[in-house]
C-alpha positions in Angstrom: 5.4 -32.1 2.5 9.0 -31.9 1.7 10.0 -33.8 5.1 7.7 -36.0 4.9 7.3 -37.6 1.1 10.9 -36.0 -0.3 11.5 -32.8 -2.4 10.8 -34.2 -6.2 8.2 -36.5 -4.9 6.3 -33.4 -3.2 6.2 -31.4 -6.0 4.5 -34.5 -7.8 1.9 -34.9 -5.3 0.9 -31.6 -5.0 0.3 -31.4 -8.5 -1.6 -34.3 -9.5 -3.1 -36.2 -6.7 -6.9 -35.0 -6.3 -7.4 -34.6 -2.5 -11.6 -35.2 -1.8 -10.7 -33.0 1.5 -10.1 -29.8 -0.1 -13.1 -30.3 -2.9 -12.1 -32.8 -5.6 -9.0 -29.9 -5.9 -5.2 -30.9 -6.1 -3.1 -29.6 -3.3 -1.7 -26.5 -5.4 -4.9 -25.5 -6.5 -6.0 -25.7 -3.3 -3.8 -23.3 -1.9 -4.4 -21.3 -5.2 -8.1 -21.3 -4.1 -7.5 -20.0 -0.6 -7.5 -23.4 1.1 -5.6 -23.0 4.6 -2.3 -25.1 4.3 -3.1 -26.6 7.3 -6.5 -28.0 6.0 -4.7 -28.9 2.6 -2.0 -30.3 4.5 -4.1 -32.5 6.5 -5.9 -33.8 3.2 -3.0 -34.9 2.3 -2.3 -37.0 5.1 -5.5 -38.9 5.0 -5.0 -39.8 1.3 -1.4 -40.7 1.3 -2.1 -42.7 5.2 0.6 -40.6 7.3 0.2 -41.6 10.9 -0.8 -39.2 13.2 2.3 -38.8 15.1 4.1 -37.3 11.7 1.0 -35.0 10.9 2.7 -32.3 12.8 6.5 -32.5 10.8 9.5 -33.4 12.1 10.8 -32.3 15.6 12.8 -28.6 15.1 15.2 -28.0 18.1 14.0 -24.3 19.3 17.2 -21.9 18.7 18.0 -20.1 21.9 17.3 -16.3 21.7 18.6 -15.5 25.0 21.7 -14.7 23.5 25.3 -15.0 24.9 26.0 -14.8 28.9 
């Protein structure tokens, strides 16, 4: 949530908006409740319109675990 909407503004979504996918719940009682972050996370997406193509987070470069040559 933090790379899409912002650190401050995440914590304020997560504990007031009221997401209907997760039962009428807000995204930290969700997760309180047992609700998969993933399902939660979605939720979120569909009430605050994130397009698809950022509904999987920002791009991380993998780190190379080969180690030195």
């Amino acid at each position: 949530m933090d790379d899409e909407f912002g650190a401050g503004y995440s914590r304020v979504l997560s504990g007031s908006l009221v997401l209907a996918g997760v039962g009428g719940r807000t995204a930290d009682q969700a997760l309180s409740a047992g609700i998969p972050p993933r399902q939660v996370w979605l939720a979120m997406c569909d009430v605050q319109d994130v397009p698809p193509e950022r509904r999987l987070g920002r791009d991380v470069k993998p780190r190379d675990t080969t180690g030195p040559r």
